[in-house]
N, C-alpha and C positions, 0 to 999 in steps of 0.2 A: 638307390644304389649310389654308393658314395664312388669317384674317382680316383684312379689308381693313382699312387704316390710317386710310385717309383717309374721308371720304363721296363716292369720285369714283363717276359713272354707271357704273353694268356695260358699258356701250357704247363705256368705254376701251379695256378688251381686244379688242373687235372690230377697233375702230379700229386700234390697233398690229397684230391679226393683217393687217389690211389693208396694212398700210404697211410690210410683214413683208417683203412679196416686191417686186423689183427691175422687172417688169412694172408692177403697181399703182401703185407709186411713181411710176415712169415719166408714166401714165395721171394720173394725180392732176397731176403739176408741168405735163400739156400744158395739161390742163384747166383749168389758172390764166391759160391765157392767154386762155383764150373756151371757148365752146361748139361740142361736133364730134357727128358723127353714128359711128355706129359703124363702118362701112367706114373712116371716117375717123383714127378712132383705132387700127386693127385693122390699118391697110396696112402698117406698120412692124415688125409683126412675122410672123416663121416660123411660124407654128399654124395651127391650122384653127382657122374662127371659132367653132364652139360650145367651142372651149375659149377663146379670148379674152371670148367672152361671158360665158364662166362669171367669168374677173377683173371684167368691171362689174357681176355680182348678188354678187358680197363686197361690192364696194366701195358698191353700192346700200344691202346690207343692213346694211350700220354706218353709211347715211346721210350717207357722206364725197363721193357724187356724186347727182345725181338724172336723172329720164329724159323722156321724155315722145315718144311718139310722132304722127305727121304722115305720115296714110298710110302707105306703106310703110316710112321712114324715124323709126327712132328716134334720137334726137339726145340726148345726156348733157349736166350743167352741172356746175360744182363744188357742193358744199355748203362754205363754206368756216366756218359756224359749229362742225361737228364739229371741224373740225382744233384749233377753239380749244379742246376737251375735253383733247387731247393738249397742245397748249403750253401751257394752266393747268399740267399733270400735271410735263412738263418745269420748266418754270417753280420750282415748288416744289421739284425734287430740285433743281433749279441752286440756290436756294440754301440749302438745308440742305446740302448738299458745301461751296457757298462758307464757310458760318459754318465747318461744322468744318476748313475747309483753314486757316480763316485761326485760330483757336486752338490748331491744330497751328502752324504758323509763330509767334504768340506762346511758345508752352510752347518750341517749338525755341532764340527768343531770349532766353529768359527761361536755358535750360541753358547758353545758350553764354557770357551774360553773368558766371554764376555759375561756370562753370568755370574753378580755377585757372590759371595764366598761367605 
């Protein structure tokens, strides 16, 4: 296992395993729009509910949604401060690629200027 580069939280990797699967994702973009109860997020898809349930304690447990129940009714919200863990992380490789894309295009103009004619 190689060492981590940066000082990001350990809670990055949860996060992107979260954001890993195509369901989650899913759950996470509704859940931007407001807060839903679990039938409510669950109707949309093919599963049985203890396995949808099982996607919102990932997405609990990396802190990307939260819960809270109301009688019988548990109701999810987003947590939208984790995602910013991921878009710092994003954020940073955008631009270490950008610097080096762009001193690769200098070096590129700099050969092409130099090469005889």
């Amino acid at each position: 296992m190689t060492p981590r580069a940066s000082a990001s939280p350990p809670a990055i990797d949860d996060i992107f395993r979260a954001l890993s699967d195509p369901t989650r994702r899913d759950v996470v973009e509704r859940l931007s729009a407001g807060q839903a109860s679990v039938s409510d997020l669950a109707a949309p898809y093919r599963m049985a509910l203890p396995s949808f349930v099982a996607h919102l304690r990932v997405l609990e447990g990396c802190g990307l949604v939260t819960s809270h129940k109301r009688g019988r009714v548990r109701t999810y919200s987003l947590a939208p401060q984790q995602l910013k863990f991921a878009e710092d992380w994003l954020g940073r490789q955008r631009k270490l690629w950008e610097a080096r894309l762009d001193r690769l295009d200098a070096y590129l103009l700099k050969l092409k200027e130099e090469k005889p004619q």
